[in-house]
HTML snippet that shows the backbone in 3Dmol.js (N, CA, C, O; Angstrom):
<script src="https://3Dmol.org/build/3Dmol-min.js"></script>
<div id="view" style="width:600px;height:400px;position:relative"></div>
<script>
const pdb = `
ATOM      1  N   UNK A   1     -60.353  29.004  99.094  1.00  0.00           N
ATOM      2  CA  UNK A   1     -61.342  29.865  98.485  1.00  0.00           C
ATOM      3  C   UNK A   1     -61.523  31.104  99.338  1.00  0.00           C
ATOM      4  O   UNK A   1     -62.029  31.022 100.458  1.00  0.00           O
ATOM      5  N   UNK A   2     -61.112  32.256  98.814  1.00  0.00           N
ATOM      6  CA  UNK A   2     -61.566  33.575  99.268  1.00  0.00           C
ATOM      7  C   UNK A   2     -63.132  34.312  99.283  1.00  0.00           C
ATOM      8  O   UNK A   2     -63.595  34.711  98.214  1.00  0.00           O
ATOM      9  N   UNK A   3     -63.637  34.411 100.110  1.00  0.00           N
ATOM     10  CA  UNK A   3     -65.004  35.179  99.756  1.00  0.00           C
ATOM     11  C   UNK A   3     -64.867  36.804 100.168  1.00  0.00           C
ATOM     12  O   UNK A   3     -64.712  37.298 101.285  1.00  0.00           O
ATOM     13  N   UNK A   4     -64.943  37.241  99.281  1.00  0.00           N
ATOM     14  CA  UNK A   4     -65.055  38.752  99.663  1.00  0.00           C
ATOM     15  C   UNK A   4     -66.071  39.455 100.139  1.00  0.00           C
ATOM     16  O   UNK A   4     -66.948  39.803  99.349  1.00  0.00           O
ATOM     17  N   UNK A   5     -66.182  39.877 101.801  1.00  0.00           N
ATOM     18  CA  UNK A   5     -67.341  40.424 102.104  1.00  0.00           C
ATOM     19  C   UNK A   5     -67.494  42.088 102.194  1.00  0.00           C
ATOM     20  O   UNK A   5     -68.563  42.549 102.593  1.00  0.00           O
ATOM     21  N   UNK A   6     -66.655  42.768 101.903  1.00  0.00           N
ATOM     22  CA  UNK A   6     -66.372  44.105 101.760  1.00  0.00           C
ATOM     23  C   UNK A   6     -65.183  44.383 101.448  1.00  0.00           C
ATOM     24  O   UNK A   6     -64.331  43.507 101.300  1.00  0.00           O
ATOM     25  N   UNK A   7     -64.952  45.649 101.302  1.00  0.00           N
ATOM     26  CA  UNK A   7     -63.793  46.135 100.929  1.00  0.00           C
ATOM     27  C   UNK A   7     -62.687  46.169 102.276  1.00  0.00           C
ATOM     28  O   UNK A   7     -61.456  46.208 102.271  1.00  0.00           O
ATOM     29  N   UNK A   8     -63.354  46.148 103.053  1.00  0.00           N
ATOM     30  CA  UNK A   8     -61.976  46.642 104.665  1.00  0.00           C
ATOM     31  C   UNK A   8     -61.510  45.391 105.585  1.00  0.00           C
ATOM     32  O   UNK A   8     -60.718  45.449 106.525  1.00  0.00           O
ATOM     33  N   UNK A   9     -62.611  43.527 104.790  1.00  0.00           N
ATOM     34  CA  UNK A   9     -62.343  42.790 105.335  1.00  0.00           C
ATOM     35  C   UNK A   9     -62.699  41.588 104.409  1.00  0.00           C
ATOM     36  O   UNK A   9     -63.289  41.665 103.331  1.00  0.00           O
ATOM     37  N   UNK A  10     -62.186  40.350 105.084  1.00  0.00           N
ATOM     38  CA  UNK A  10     -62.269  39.128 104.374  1.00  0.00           C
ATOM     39  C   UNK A  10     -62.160  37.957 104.917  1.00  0.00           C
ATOM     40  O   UNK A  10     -61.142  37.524 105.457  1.00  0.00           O
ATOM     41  N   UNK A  11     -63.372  37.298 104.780  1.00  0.00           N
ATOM     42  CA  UNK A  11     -63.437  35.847 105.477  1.00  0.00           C
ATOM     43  C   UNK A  11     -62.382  34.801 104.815  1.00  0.00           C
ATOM     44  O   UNK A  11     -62.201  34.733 103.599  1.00  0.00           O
ATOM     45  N   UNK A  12     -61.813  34.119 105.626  1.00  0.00           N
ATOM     46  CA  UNK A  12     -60.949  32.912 105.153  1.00  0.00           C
ATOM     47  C   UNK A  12     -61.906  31.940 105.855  1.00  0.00           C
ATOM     48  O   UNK A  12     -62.561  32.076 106.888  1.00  0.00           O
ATOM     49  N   UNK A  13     -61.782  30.782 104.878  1.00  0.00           N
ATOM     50  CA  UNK A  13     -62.308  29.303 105.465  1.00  0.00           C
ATOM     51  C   UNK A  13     -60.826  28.356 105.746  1.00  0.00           C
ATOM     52  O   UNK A  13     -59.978  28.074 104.900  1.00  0.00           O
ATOM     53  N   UNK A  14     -60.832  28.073 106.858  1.00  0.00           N
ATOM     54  CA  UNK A  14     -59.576  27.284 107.239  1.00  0.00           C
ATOM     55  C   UNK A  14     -60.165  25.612 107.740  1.00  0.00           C
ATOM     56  O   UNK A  14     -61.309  25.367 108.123  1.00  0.00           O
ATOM     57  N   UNK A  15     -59.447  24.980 107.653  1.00  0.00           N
ATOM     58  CA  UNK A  15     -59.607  23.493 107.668  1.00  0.00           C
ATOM     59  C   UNK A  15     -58.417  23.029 109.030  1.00  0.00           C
ATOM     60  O   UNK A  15     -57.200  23.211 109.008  1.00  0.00           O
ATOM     61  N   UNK A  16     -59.176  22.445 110.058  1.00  0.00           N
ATOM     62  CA  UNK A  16     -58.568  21.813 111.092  1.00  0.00           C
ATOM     63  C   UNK A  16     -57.821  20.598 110.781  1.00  0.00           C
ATOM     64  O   UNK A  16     -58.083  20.134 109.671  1.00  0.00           O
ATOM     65  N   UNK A  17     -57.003  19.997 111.436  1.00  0.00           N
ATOM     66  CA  UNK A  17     -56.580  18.726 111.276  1.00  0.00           C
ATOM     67  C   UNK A  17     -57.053  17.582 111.116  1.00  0.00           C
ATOM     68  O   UNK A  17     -56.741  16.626 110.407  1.00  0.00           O
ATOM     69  N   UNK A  18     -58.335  17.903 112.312  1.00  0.00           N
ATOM     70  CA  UNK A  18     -59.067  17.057 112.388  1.00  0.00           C
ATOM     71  C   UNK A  18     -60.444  16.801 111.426  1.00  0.00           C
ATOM     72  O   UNK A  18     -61.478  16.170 111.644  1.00  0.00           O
ATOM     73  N   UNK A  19     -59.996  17.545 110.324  1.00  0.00           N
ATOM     74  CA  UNK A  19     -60.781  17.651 109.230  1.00  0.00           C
ATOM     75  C   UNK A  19     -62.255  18.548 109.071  1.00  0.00           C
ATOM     76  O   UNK A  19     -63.014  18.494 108.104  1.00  0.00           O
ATOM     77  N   UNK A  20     -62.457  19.544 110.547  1.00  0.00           N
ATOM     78  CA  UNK A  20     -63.621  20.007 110.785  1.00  0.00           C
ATOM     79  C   UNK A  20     -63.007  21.396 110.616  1.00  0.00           C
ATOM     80  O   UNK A  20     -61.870  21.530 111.068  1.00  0.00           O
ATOM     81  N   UNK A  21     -63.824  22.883 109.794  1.00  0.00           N
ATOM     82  CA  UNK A  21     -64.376  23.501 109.393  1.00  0.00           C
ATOM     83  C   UNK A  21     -63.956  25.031 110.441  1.00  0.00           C
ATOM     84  O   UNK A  21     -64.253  25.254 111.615  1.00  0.00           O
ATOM     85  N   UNK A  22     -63.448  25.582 109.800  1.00  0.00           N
ATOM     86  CA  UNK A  22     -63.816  27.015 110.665  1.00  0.00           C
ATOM     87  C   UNK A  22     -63.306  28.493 109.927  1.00  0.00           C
ATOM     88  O   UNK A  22     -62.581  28.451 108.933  1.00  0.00           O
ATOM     89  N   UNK A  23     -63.778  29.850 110.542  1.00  0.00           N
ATOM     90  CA  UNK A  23     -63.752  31.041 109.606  1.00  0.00           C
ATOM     91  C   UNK A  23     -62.638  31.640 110.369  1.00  0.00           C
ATOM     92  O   UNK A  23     -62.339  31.231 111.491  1.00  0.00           O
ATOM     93  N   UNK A  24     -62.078  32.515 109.827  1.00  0.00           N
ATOM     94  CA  UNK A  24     -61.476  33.860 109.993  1.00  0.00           C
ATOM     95  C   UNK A  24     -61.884  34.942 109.366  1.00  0.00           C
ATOM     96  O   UNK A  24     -61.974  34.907 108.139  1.00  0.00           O
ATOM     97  N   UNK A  25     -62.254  36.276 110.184  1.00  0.00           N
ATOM     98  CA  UNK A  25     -62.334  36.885 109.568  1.00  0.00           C
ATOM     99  C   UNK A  25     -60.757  38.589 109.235  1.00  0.00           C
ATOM    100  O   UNK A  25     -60.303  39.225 110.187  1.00  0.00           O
ATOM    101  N   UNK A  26     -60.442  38.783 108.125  1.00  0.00           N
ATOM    102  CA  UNK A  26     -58.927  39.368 108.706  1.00  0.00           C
ATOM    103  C   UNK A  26     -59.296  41.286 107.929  1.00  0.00           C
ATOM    104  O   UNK A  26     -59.917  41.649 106.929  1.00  0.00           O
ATOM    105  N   UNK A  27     -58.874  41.713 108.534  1.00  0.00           N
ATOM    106  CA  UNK A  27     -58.419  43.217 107.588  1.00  0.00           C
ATOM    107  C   UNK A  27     -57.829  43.326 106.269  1.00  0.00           C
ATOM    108  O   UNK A  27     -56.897  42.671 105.803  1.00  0.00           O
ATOM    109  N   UNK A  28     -58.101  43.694 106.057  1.00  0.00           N
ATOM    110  CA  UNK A  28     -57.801  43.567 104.027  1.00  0.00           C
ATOM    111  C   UNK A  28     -56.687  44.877 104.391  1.00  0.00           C
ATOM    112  O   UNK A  28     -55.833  45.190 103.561  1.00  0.00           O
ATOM    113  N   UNK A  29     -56.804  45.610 105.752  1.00  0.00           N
ATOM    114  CA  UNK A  29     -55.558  47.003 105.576  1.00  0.00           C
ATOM    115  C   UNK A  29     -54.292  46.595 106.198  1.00  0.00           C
ATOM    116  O   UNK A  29     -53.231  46.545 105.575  1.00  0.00           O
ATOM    117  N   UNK A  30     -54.471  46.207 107.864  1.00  0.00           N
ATOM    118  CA  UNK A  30     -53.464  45.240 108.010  1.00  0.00           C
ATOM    119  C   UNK A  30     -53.225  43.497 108.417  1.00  0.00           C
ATOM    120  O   UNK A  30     -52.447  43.017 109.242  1.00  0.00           O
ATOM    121  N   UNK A  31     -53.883  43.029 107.803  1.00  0.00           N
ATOM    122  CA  UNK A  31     -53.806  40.836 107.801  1.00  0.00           C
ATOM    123  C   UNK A  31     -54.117  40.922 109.189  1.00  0.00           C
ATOM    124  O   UNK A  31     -54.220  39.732 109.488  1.00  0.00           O
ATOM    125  N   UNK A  32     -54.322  41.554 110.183  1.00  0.00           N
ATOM    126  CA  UNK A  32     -54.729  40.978 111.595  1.00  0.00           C
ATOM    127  C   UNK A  32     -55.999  40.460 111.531  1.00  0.00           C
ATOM    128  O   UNK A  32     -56.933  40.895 110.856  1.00  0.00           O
ATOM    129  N   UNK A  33     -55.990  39.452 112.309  1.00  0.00           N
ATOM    130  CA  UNK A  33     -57.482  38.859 112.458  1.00  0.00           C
ATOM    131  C   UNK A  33     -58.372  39.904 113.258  1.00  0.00           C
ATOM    132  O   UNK A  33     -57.877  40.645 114.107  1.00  0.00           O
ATOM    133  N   UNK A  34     -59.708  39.912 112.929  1.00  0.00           N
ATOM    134  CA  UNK A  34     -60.556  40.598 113.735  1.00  0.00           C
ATOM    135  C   UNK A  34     -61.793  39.526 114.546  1.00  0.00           C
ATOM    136  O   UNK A  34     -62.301  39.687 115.656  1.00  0.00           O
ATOM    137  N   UNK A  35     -61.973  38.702 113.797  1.00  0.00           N
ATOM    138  CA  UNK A  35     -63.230  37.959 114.739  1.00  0.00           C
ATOM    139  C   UNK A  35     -62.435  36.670 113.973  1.00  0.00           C
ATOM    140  O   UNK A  35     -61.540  36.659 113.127  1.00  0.00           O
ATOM    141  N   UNK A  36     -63.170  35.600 114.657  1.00  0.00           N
ATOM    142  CA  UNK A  36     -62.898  33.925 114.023  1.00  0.00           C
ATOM    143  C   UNK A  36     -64.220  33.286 114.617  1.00  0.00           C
ATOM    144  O   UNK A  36     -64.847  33.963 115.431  1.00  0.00           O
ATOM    145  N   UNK A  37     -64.661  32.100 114.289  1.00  0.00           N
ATOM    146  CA  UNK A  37     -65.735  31.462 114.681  1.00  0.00           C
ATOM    147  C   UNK A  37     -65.625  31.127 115.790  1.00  0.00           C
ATOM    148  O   UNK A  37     -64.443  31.242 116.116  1.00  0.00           O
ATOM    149  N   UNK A  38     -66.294  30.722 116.669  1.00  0.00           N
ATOM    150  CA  UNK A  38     -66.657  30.203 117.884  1.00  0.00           C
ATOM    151  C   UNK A  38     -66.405  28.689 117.597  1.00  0.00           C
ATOM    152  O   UNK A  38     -65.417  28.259 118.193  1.00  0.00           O
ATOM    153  N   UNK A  39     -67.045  27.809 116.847  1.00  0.00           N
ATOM    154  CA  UNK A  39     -66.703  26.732 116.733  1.00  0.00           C
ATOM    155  C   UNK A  39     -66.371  26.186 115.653  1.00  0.00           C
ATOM    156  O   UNK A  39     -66.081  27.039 114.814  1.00  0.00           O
ATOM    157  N   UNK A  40     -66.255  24.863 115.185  1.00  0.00           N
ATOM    158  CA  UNK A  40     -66.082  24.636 114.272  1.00  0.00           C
ATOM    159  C   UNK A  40     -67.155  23.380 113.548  1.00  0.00           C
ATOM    160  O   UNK A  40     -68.062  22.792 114.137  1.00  0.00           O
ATOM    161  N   UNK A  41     -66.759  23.215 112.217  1.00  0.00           N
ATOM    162  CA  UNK A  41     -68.128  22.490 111.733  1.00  0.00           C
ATOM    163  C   UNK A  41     -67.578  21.259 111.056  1.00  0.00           C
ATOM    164  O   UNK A  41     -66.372  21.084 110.880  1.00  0.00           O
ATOM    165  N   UNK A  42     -68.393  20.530 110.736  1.00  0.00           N
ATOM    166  CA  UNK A  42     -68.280  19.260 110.453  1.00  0.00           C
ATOM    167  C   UNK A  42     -68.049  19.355 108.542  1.00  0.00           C
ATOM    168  O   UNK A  42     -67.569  18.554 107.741  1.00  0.00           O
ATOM    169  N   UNK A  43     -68.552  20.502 108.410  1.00  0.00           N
ATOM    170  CA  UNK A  43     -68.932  20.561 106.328  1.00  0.00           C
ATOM    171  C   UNK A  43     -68.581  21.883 106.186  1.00  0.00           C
ATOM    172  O   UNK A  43     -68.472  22.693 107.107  1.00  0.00           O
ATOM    173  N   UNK A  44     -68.405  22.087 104.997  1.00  0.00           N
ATOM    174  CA  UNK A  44     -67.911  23.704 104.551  1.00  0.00           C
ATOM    175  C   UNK A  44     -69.244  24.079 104.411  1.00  0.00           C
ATOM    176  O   UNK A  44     -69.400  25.217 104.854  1.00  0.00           O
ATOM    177  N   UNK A  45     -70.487  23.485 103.885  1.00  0.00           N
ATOM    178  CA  UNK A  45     -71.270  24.221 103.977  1.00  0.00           C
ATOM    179  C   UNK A  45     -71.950  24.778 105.320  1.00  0.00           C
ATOM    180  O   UNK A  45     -72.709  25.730 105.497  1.00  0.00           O
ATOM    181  N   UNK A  46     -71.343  23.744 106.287  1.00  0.00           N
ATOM    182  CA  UNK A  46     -71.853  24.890 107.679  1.00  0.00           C
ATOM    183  C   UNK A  46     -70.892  26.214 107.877  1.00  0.00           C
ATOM    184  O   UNK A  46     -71.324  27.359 108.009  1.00  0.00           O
ATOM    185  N   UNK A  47     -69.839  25.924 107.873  1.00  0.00           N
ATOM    186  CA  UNK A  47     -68.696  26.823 108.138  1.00  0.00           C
ATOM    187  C   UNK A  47     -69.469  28.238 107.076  1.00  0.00           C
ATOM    188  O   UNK A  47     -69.513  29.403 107.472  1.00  0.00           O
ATOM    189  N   UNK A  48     -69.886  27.873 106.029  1.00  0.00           N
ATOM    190  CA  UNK A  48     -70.358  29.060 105.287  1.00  0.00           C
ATOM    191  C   UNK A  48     -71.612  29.769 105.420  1.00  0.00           C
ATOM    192  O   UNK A  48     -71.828  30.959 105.189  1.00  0.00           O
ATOM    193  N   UNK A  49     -72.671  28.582 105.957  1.00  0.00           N
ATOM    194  CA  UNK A  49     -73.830  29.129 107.020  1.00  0.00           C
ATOM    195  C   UNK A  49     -73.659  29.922 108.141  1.00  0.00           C
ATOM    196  O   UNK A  49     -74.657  30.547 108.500  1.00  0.00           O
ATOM    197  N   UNK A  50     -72.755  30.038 108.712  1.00  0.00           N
ATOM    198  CA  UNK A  50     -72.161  30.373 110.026  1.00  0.00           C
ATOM    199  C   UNK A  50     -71.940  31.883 109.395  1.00  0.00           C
ATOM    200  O   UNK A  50     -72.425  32.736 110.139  1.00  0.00           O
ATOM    201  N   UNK A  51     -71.341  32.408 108.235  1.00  0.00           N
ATOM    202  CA  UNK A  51     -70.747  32.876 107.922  1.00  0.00           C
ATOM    203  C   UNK A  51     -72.133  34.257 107.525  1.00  0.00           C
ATOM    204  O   UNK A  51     -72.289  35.465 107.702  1.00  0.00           O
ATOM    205  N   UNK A  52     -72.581  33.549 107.152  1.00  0.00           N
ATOM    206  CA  UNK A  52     -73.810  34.163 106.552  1.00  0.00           C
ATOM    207  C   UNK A  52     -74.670  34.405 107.575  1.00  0.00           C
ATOM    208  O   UNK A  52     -75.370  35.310 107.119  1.00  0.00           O
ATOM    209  N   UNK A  53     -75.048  34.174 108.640  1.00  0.00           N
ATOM    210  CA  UNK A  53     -75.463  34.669 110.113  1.00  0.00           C
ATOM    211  C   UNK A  53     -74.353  35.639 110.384  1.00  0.00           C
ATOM    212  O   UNK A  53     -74.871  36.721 110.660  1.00  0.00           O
ATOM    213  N   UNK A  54     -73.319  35.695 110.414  1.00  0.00           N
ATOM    214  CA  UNK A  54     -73.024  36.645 110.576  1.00  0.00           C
ATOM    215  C   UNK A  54     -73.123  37.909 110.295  1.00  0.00           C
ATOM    216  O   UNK A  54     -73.162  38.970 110.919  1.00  0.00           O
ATOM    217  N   UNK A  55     -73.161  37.478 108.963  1.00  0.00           N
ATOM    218  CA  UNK A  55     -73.101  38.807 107.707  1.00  0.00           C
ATOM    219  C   UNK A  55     -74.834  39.668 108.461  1.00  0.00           C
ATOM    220  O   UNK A  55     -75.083  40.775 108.939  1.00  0.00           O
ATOM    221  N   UNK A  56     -75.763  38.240 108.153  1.00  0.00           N
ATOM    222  CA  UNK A  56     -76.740  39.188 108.511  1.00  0.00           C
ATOM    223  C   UNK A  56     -77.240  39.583 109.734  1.00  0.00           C
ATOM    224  O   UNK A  56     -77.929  40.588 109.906  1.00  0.00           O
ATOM    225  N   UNK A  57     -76.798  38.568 110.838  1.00  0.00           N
ATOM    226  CA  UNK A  57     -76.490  39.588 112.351  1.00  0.00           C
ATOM    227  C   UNK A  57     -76.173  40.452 112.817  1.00  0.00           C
ATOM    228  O   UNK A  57     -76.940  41.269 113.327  1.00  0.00           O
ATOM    229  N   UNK A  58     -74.600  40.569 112.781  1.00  0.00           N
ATOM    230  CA  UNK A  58     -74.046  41.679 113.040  1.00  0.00           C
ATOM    231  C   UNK A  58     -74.240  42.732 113.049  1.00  0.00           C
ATOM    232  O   UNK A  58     -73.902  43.479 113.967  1.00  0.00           O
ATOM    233  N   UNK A  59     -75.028  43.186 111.701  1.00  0.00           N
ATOM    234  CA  UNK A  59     -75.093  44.507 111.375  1.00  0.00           C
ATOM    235  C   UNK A  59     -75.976  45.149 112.586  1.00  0.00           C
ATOM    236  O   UNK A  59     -75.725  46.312 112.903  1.00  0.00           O
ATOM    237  N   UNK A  60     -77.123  44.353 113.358  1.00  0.00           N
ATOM    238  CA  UNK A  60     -77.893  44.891 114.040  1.00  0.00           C
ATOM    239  C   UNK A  60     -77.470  44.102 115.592  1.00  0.00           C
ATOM    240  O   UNK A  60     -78.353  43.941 116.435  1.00  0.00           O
ATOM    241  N   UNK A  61     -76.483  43.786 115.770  1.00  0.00           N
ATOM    242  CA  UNK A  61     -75.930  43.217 117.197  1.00  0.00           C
ATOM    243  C   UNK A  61     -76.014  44.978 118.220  1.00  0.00           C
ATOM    244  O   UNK A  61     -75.884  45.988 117.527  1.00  0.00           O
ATOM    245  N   UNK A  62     -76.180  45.130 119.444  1.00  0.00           N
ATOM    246  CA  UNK A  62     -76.106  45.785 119.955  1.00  0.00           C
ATOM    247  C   UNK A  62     -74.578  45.846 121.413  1.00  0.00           C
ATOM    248  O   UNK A  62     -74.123  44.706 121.320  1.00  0.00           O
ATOM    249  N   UNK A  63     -73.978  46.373 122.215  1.00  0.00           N
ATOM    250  CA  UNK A  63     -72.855  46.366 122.705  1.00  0.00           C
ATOM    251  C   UNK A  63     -73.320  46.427 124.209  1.00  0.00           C
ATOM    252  O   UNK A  63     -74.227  47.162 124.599  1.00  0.00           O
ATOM    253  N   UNK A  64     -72.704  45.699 124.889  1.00  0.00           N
ATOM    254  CA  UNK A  64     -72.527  45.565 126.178  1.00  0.00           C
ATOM    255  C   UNK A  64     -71.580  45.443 127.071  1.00  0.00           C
ATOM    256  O   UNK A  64     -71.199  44.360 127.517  1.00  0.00           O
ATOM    257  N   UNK A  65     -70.996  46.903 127.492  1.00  0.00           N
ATOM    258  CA  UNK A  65     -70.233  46.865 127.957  1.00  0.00           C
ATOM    259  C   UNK A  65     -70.154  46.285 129.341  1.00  0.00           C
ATOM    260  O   UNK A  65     -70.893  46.698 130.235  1.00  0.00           O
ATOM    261  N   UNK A  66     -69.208  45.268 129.542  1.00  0.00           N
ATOM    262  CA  UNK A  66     -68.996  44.508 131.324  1.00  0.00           C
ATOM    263  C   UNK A  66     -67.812  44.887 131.584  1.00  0.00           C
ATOM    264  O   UNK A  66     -66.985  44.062 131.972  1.00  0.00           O
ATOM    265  N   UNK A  67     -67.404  46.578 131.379  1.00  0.00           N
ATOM    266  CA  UNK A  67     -65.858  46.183 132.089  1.00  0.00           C
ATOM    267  C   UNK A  67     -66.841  47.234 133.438  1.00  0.00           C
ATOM    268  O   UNK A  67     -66.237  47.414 134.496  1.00  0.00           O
ATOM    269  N   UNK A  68     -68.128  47.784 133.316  1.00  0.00           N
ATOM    270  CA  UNK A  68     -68.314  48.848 134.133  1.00  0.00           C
ATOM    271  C   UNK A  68     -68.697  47.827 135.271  1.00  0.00           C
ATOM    272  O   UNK A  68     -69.190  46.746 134.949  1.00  0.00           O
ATOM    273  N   UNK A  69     -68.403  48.260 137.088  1.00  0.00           N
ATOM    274  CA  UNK A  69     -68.877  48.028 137.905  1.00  0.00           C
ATOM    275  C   UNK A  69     -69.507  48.341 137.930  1.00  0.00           C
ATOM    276  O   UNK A  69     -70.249  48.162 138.896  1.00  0.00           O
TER     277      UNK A  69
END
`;
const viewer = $3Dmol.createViewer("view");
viewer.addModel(pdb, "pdb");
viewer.setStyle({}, {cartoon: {color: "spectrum"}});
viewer.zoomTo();
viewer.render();
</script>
């Protein structure tokens, strides 16, 4: 199942071996991955909760750069 979250990107839900749960998120311009989940979940409906914190996190995440000494 594809969910479309904009036009410039797109979450994939991928399924482990071990039968537990996790996202990708890839470029709709060139298929490279850009972020993936941190962990993974036990149910698709977490994997899609996860997903949805994102959506509405991100937008207001702020940047911290640590490469400065």
């Amino acid at each position: 199942m594809i969910i479309k979250d904009a036009k410039m990107a797109t979450y994939h839900l991928k399924k482990e071996v071990s039968g537990d749960y996790y996202w990708i998120l890839k470029s709709d311009k060139n298929g490279k991955i850009i972020a993936k989940s941190s962990e993974s979940y036990e149910s698709k409906e977490g994997v899609k909760e996860s997903i949805a914190w994102v959506r509405a996190n991100a937008k207001e995440a702020s940047l911290k750069d640590e490469t400065l000494i």
